[in-house]
C-alpha positions as CSV (number, residue, x, y, z in Angstrom):
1,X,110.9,58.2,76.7
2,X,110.8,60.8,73.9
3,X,111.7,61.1,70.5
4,X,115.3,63.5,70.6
5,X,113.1,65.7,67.9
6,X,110.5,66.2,70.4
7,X,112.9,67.0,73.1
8,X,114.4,69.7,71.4
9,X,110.7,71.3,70.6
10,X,110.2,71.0,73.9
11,X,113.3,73.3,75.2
12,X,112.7,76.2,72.6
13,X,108.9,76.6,74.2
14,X,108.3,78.1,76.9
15,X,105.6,76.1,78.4
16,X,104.3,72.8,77.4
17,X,101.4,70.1,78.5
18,X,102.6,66.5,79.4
19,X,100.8,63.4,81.3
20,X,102.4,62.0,84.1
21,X,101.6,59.1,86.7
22,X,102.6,60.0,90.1
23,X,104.6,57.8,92.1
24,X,103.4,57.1,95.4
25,X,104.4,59.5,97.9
26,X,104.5,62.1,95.5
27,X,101.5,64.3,95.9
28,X,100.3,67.4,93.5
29,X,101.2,70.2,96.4
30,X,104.4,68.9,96.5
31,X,105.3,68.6,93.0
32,X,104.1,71.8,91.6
33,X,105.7,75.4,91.7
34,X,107.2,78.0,89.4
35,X,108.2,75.7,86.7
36,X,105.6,73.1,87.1
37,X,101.9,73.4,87.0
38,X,98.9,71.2,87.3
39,X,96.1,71.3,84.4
40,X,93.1,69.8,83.7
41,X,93.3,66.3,83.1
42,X,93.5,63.0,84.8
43,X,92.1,61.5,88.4
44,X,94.3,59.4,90.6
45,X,97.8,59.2,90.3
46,X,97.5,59.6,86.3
47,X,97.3,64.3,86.2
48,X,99.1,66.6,83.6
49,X,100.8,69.4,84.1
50,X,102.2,72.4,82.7
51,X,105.7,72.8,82.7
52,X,108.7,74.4,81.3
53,X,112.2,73.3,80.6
54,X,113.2,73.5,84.7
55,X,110.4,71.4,85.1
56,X,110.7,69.0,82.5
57,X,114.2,68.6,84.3
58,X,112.6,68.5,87.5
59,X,110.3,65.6,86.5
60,X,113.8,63.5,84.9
61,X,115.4,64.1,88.1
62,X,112.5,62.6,90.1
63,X,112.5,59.5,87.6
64,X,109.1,60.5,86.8
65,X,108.2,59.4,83.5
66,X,106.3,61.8,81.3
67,X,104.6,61.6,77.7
68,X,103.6,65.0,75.8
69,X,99.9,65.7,75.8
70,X,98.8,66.4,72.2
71,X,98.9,70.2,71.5
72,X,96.5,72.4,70.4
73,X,95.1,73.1,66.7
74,X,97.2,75.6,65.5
75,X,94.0,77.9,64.8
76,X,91.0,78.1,65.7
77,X,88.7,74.8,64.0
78,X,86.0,75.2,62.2
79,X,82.6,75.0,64.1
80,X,84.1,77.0,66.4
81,X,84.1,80.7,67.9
82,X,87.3,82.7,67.2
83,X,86.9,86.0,69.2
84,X,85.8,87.9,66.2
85,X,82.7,85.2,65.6
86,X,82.1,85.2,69.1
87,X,81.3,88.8,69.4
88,X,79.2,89.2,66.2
89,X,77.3,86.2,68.0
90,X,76.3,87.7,71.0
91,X,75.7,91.1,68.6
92,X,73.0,88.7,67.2
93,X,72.1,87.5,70.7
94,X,71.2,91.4,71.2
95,X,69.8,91.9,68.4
96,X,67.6,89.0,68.1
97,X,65.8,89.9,72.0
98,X,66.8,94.0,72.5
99,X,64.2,93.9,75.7
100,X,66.1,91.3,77.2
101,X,69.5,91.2,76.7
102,X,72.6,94.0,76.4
103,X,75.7,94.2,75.3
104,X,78.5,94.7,77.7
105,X,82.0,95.6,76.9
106,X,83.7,94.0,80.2
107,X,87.3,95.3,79.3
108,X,90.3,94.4,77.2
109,X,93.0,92.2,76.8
110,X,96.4,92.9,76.4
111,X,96.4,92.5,72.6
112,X,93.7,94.7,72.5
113,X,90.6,92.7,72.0
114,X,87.4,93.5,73.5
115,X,86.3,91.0,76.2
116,X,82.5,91.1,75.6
117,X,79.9,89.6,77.3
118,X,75.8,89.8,77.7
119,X,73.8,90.9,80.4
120,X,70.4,89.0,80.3
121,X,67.3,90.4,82.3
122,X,64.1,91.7,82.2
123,X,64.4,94.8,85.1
124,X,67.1,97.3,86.0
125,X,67.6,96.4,89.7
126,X,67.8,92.5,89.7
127,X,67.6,90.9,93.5
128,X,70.6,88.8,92.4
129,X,73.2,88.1,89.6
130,X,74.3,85.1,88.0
131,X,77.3,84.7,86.4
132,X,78.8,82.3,83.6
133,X,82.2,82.8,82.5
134,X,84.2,80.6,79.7
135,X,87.8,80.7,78.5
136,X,90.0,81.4,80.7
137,X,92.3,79.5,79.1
138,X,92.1,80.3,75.7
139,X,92.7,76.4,74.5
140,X,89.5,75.4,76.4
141,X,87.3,76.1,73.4
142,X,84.4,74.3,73.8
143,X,84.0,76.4,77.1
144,X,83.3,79.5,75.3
145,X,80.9,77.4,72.8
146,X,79.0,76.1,76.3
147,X,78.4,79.8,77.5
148,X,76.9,81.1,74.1
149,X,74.5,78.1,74.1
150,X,73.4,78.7,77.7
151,X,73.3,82.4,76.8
152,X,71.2,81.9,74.0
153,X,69.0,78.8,75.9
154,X,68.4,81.8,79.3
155,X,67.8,84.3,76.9
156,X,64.7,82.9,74.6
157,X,61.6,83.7,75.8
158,X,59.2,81.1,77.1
159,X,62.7,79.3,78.4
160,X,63.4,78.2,81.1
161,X,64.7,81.1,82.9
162,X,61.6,83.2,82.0
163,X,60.3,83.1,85.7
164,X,63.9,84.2,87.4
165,X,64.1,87.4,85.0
166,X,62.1,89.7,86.4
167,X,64.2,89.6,89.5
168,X,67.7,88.0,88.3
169,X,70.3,89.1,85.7
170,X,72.4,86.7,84.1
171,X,75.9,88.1,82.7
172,X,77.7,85.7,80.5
173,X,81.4,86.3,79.5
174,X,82.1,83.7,77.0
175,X,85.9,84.4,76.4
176,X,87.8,85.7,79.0
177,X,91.2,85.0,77.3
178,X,90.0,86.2,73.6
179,X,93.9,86.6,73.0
180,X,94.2,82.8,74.0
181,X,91.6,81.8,71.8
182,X,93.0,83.6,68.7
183,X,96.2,81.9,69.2
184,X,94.7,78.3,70.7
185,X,96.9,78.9,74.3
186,X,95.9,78.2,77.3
187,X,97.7,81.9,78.8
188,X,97.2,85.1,77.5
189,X,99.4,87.0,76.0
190,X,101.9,87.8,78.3
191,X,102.4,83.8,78.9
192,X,100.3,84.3,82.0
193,X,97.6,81.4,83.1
194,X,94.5,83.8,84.1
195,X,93.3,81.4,86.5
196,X,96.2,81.8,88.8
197,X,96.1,85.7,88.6
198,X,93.2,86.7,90.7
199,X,94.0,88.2,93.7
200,X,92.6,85.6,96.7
201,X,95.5,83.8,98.3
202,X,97.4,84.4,95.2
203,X,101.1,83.1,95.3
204,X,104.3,83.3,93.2
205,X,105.3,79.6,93.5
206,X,102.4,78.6,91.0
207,X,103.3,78.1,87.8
208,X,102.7,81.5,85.4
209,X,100.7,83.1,87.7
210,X,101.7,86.9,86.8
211,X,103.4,89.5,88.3
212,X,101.1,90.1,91.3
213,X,97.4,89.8,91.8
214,X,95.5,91.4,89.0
215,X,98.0,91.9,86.9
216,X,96.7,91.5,84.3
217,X,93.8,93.3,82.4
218,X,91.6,90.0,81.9
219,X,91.4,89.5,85.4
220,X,91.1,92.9,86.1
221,X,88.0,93.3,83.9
222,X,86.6,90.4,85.3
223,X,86.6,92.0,88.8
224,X,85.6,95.7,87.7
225,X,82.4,93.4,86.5
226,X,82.0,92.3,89.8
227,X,82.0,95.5,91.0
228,X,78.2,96.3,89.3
229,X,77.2,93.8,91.9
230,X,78.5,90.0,93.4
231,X,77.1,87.1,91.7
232,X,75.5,84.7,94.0
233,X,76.2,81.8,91.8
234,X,78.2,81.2,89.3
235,X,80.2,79.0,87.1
236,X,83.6,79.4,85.7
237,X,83.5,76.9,82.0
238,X,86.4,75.1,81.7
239,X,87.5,71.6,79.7
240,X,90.3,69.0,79.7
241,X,87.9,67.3,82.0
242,X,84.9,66.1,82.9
243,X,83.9,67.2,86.6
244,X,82.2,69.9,89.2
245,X,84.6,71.6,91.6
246,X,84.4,73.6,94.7
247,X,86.1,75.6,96.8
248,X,88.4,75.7,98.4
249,X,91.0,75.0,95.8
250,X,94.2,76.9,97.6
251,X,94.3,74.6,101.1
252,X,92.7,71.3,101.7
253,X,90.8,72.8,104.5
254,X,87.3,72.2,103.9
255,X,85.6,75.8,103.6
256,X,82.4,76.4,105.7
257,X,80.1,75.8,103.0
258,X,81.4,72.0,102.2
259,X,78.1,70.1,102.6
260,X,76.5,73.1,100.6
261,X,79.0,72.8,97.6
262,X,78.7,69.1,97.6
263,X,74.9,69.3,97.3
264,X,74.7,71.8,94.3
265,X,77.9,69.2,93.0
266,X,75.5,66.3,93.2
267,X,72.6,67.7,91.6
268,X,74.6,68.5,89.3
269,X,76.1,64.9,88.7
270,X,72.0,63.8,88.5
271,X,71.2,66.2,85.6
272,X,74.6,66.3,83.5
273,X,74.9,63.1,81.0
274,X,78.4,63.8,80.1
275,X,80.3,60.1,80.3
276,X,81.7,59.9,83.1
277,X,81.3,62.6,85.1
278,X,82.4,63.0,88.1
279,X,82.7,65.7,91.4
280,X,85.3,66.6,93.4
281,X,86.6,69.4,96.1
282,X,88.9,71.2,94.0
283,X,91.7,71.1,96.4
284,X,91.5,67.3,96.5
285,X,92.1,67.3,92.5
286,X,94.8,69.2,92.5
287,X,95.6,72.7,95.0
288,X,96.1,75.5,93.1
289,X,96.6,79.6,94.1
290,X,94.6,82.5,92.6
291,X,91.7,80.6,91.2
292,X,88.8,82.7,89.9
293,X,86.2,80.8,92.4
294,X,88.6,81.2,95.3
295,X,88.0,84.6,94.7
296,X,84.6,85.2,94.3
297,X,83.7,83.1,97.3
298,X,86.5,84.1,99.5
299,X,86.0,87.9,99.1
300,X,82.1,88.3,98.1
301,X,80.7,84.7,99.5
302,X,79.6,83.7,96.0
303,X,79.0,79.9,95.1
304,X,81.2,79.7,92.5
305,X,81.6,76.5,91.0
306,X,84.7,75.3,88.3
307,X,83.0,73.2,85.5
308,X,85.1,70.8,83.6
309,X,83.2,70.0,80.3
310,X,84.6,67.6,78.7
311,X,88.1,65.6,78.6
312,X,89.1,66.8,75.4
313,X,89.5,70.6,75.3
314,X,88.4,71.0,71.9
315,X,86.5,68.0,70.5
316,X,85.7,67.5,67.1
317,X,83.3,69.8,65.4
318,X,80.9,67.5,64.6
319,X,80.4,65.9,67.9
320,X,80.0,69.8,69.7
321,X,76.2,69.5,69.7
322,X,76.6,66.6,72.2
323,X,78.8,68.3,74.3
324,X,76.3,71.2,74.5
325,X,73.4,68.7,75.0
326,X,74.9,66.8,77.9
327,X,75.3,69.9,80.2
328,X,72.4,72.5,78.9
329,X,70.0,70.9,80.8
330,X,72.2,70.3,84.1
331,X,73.0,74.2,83.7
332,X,70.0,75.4,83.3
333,X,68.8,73.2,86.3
334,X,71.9,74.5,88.3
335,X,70.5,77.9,88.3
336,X,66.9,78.4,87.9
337,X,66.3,75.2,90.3
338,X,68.7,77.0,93.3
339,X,66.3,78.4,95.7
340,X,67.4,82.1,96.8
341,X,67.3,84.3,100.0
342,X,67.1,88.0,99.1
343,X,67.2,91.4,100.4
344,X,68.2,94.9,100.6
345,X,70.3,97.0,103.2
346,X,69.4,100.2,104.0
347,X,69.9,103.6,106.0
348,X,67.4,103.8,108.3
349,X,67.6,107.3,108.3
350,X,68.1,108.1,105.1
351,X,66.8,105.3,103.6
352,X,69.8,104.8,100.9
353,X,70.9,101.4,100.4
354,X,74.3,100.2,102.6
355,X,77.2,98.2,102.1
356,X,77.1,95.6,104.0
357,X,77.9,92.0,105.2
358,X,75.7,89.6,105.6
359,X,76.2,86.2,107.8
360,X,74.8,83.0,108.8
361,X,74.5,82.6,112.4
362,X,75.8,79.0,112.6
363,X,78.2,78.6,109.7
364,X,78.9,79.7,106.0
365,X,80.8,82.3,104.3
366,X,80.2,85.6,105.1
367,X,78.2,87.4,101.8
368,X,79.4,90.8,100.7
369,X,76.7,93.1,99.0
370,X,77.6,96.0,96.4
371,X,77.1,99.7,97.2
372,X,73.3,99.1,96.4
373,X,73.6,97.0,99.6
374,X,71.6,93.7,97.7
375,X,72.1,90.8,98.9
376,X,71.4,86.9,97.9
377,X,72.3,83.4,99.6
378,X,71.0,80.0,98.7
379,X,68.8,78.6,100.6
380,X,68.8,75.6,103.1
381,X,67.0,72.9,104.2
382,X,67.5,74.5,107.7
383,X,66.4,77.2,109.5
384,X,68.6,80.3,108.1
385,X,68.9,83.4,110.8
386,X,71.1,86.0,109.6
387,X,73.2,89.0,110.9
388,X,73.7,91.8,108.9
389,X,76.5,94.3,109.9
390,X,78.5,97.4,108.4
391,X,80.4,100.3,109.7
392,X,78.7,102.4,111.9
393,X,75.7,100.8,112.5
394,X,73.9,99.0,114.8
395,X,73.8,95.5,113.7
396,X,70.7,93.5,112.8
397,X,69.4,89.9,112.6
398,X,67.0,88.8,110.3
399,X,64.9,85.0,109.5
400,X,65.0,83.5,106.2
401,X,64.8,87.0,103.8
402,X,63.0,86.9,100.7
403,X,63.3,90.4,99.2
404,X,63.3,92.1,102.6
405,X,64.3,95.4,103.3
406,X,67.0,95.9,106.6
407,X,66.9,99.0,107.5
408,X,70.2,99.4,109.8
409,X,70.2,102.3,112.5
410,X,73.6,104.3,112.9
411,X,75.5,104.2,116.1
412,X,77.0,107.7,115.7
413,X,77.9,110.8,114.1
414,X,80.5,110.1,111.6
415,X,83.4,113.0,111.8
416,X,83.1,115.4,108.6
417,X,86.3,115.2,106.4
418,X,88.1,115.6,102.7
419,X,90.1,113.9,101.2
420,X,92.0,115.3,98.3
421,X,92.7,114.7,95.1
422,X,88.9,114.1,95.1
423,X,90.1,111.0,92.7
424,X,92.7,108.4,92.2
425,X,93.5,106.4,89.4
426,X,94.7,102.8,90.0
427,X,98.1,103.5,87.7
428,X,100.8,103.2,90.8
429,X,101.1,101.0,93.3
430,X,101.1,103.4,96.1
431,X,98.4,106.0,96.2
432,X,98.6,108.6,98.4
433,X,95.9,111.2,100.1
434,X,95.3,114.0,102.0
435,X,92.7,113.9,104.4
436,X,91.4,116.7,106.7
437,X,91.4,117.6,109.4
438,X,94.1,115.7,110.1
439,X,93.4,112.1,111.8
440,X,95.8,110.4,114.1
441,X,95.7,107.3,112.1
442,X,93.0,106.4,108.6
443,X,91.7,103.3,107.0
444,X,90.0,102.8,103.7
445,X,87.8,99.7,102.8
446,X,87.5,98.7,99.2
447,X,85.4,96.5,98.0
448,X,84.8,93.1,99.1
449,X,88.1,93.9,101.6
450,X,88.8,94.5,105.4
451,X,89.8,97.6,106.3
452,X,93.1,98.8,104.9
453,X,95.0,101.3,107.3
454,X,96.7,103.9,105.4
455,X,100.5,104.6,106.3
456,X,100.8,108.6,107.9
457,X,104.0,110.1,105.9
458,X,105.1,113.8,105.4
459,X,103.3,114.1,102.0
460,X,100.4,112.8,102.8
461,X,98.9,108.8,103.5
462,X,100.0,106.0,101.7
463,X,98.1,103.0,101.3
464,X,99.4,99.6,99.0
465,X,97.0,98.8,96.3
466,X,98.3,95.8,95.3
467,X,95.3,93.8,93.9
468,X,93.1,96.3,95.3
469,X,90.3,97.2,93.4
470,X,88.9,100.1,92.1
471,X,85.8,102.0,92.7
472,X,83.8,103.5,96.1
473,X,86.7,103.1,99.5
474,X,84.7,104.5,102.4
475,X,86.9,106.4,104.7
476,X,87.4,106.0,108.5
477,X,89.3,108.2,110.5
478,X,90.9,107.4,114.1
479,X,88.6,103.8,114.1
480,X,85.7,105.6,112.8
481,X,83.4,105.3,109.5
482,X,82.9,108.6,107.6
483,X,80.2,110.1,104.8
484,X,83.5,110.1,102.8
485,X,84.6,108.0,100.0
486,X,87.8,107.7,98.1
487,X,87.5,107.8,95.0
488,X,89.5,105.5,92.8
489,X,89.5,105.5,88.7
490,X,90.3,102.3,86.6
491,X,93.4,102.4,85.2
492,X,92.5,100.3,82.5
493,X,89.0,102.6,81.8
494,X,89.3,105.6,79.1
495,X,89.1,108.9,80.8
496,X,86.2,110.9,80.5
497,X,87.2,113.6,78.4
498,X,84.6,116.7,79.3
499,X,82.0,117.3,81.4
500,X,78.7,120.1,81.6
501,X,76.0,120.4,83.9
502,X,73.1,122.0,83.2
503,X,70.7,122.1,86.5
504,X,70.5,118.4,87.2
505,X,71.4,117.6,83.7
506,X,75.3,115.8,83.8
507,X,76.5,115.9,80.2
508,X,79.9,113.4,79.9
509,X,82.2,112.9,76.5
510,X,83.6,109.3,77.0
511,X,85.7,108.9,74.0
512,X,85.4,104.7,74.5
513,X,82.3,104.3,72.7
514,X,81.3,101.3,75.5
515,X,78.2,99.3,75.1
516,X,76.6,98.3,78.6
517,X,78.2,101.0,80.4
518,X,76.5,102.0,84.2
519,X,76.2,105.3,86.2
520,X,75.9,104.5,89.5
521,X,75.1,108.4,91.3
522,X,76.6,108.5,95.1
523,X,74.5,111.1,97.7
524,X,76.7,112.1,100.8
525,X,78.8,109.1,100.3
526,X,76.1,106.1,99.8
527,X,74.5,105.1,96.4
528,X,71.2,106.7,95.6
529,X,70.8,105.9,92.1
530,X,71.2,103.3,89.1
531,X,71.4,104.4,85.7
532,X,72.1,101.9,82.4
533,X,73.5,103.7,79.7
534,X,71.9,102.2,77.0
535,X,73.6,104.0,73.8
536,X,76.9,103.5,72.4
537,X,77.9,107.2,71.4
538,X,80.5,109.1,73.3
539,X,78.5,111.5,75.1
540,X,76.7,110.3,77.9
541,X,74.2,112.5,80.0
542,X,73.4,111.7,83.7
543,X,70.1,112.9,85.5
544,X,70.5,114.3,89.0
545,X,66.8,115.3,89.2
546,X,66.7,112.9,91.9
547,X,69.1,113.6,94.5
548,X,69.2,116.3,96.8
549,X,70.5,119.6,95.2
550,X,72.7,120.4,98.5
551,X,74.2,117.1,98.8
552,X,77.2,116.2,97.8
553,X,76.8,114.2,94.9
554,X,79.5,112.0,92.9
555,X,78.8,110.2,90.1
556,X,80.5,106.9,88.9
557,X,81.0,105.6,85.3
558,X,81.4,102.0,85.0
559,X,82.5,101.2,81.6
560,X,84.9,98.3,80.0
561,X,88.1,98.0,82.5
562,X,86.0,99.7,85.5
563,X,84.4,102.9,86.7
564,X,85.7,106.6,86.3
565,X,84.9,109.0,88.4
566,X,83.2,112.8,88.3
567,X,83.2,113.6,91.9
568,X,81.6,116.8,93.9
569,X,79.6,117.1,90.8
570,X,77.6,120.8,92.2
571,X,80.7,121.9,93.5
572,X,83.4,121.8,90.8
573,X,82.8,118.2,89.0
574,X,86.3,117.0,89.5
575,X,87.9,113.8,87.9
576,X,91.2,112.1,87.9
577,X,93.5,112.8,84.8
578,X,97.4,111.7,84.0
579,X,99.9,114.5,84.6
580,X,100.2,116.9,81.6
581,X,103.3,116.4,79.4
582,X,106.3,118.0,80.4
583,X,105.6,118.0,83.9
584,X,107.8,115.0,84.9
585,X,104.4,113.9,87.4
586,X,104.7,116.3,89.4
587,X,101.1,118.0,88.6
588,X,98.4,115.9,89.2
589,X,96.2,116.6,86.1
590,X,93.0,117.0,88.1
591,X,91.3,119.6,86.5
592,X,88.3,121.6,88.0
593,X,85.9,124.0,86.2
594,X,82.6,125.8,87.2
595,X,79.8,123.5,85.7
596,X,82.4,121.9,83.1
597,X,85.7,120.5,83.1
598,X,88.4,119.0,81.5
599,X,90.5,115.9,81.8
600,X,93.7,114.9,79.7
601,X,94.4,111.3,79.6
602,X,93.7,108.3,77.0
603,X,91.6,109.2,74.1
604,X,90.8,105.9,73.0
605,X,90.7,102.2,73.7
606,X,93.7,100.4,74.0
607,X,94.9,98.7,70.5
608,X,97.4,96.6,70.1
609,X,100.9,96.9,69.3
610,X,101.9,97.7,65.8
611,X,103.6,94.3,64.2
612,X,106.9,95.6,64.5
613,X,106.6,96.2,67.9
614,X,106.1,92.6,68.3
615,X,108.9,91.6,66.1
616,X,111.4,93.5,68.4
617,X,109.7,91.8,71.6
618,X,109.9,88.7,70.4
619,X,113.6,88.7,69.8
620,X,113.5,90.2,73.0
621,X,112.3,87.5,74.4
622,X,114.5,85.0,72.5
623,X,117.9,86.5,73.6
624,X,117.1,86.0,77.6
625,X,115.6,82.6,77.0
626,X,117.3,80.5,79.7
């Protein structure tokens, strides 16, 4: 079958890419699991898989015969974007059109890189979000090389997206995996495939998928982006391949959008010129658990699409230019030729926005807006009623939107209670709270969730947050919605460091030095105001001229690795800090001060280990090879 020299390679790797023809019976949901994984490549009977030395075995004892797929370049090629390049690209990107585009620092890897992307718009409160990411497997180069050049091509001015920008922002994330692409491998650098790890009918038979959902900081960052609003479209840039996928790609069930995803797939096979092309539900490729677009459509009803580029994962240098000419066109079309639905929720007493969800009346996913309660659906050749609902509030139904305003009535006074520590920090598994007075039984929602009872003990409530997100968790006590929120940090954001207000002047230190970071300011529990940080510096000021002075106001800081919290900012500006040293845990570092505070905690953006360290891990990780 194999050379004896390759076989031997094989064994001392721990996970390697082979081609394999399926015998008949044998179908992809039944072959794969923990030591065997399904990649990009292949239709019919001929796939290839990633697998390790169990699998390989597995495949021998099933008599199926297997060849090795060619392996990567050992570096990344010339023509190409190592992370480095990538990031002085987009740099130029900004530079080249300040008015229109910004940096954003989305989060880091576990090496330490920054995961960078670009935010492309002309207004500050878009009606909807697109979103292109590229590279979650770090191999896939010519992904990252396809999400510059539609950057760039959405970007210029007189393009083709110059009509959408005054009401759309595009974000662009062209290497999720920059560890991946430094070292030319498809997982990151804990050996884990990114596109399993996302936390939507994730499942520990796949093959790498991490430890749990969202363990890793990639993924992580990629939802603490989501968090600054849901894409309603989106693509997710992969190659190996040459196809359009949809959801669902965990269960062959068909999801209720089928005849929807299959029309955007088609259009799509019209405009693209690749050779070959082809589109597919993803499920009927090949099933696989955690996928990014799962996600994104199963939690926040996006249209998230998985484009394969091209069959070879990194073609030759001198043929890239054809690769980006054969889809620019097709994903330019994809976007700015998607009709949209679009509209706000909103208090109709107050008249702050509300999150909400927001449903077709006959079928289709449910959409979830952000806390500025936006909302966008592509449109239909039928005629689209919808029904809004949230919490607390009477529902309401709405024809075909297009930018309106719902203004939702409440159904009741909500009961008055605190919850202490004012703020959280997504570092433990189990968080726990006090809230008062004291409820028979409590429920948080986070974002894009259900409600998520909390667990009554004799230190406080406990609620799981595994693969829970950060950010705004309204409270509800004994079945009912409250003003309150829980307030969780990032675990993988620097703390702020200091804080002074001055009237309704919030001065922050922020010791990351972000570019593209958000304050999103919270009145009496719903968002009342948007502000982009548009320096880089570490202190960052906040104006509160605009809410009301006797309100309650907390204040959010969305930076790289998601937000961190000042909360109760005219009554104590409190924020969530690690246990001092010395203390074995047992204080909980929150620090409170009368118009300032301080909060220990991270100084810095993570950096990766120091070489050594690496040395002693890796013969770590030789000694228990099995």
């Amino acid at each position: 079958m194999t050379g004896l020299l390759f076989v031997l390679t094989f064994f001392t790797a721990s996970a390697r890419e082979v081609v394999v023809t399926l015998p008949e019976g044998v179908t992809p949901a039944a072959l794969r699991g923990p030591h065997i994984g399904f990649s990009e490549g292949g239709t019919g009977r001929t796939r290839h898989l990633q697998v390790d030395d169990r699998g390989l075995a597995t495949l021998n004892a099933l008599g199926i015969p297997w060849a090795p797929v060619p392996p990567p370049p050992p570096d990344v090629p010339d023509g190409y974007h190592g992370p480095e390049a990538m990031e002085a690209a987009l740099d130029a990107l900004v530079a080249h059109h300040p008015e229109r585009v910004r940096r954003v620092d989305v989060g880091w890897s576990v090496e330490g890189r920054p995961i960078v992307g670009v935010r492309i718009s002309d207004t500050d409160t878009p009606a909807a979000t697109w979103r292109v990411l590229g590279a979650h497997h770090g191999d896939e180069l010519v992904s990252g090389e396809v999400a510059l050049d539609i950057a760039r091509t959405l970007s210029a001015p007189g393009g083709p997206a110059d009509g959408w920008l005054d009401r759309v922002a595009i974000v662009v994330v062209p290497h999720v995996n920059p560890d991946g692409v430094a070292a030319v491998t498809r997982h990151n650098a804990e050996n884990v495939d990114l596109n399993r790890n996302y936390g939507f009918e994730w499942s520990h038979r796949e093959y790498q998928p991490g430890s749990g959902p969202f363990s890793e900081p990639e993924t992580r960052a990629i939802r603490a982006l989501n968090l600054r609003g849901p894409a309603v479209l989106a693509l997710s840039l992969h190659s190996g391949a040459a196809n359009f996928g949809w959801v669902w790609n965990y269960t062959y069930t068909r999801s209720p959008d089928e005849a929807r995803h299959r029309a955007l797939g088609e259009a799509y096979l019209d405009t693209c010129s690749t050779p070959g092309f082809w589109i597919t539900n993803g499920a009927d490729w090949y099933p696989t658990n955690g996928d990014t677009t799962d996600w994104s459509y199963g939690r926040f009803g996006t249209f998230d699409y998985t484009l394969e580029l091209s069959t070879d994962k990194a073609p030759a240098a001198d043929t890239l230019d054809s690769h980006l000419d054969h889809h620019r066109a097709a994903i330019t079309a994809f976007f700015v030729d998607t009709p949209l639905h679009t509209g706000q929720v909103i208090d109709a007493t107050t008249g702050l926005p509300v999150r909400a969800r927001v449903a077709r009346t006959t079928d289709g996913q449910p959409f979830e807006t952000g806390d500025d309660g936006r909302f966008a659906r592509v449109q239909t050749t039928g005629e689209d009623t919808y029904i809004v609902s949230a919490p607390g509030y009477t529902d309401a139904e709405l024809d075909r939107p297009d930018g309106t305003l719902v203004a939702l009535s409440p159904t009741q006074t909500r009961p008055a209670v605190t919850v202490s520590p004012a703020v959280v920090r997504r570092e433990d598994r189990l968080l726990t709270v006090q809230v008062q007075p004291a409820p028979e039984s409590a429920s948080v929602q986070p974002p894009g969730h259900p409600l998520v009872p909390l667990t009554p003990t004799d230190t406080g409530f406990v609620v799981d947050g595994e693969g829970l997100p950060p950010g705004a968790w309204p409270v509800h006590v004994d079945g009912q919605p409250t003003r309150t929120l829980l307030l969780v940090d990032s675990a993988d954001t620097t703390p702020l460091t200091s804080a002074h207000l001055d009237h309704t002047t919030l001065t922050l230190t922020h010791p990351a030095n972000d570019a593209g970071r958000t304050a999103l300011i919270y009145q009496d529990g719903q968002l009342a105001d948007v502000q982009p940080i548009l320096h880089t510096g570490h202190t960052l000021t906040v104006d509160l001229s605009r809410v009301a002075p006797d309100a309650r106001i907390d204040v959010a800081i969305h930076a790289a690795g998601g937000p961190v919290w000042v909360a109760d900012v005219f009554d104590g500006a409190w924020t969530a800090s690690e246990a001092p040293p010395g203390t074995d845990g047992l204080d909980t570092g929150q620090q409170s001060m009368p118009g300032e505070f301080t909060a220990c905690g991270c100084t810095s953006a993570p950096r990766p280990p120091a070489p050594f360290a690496w040395l002693v891990l890796a013969g770590w990780i030789w000694r228990r090879r099995p």
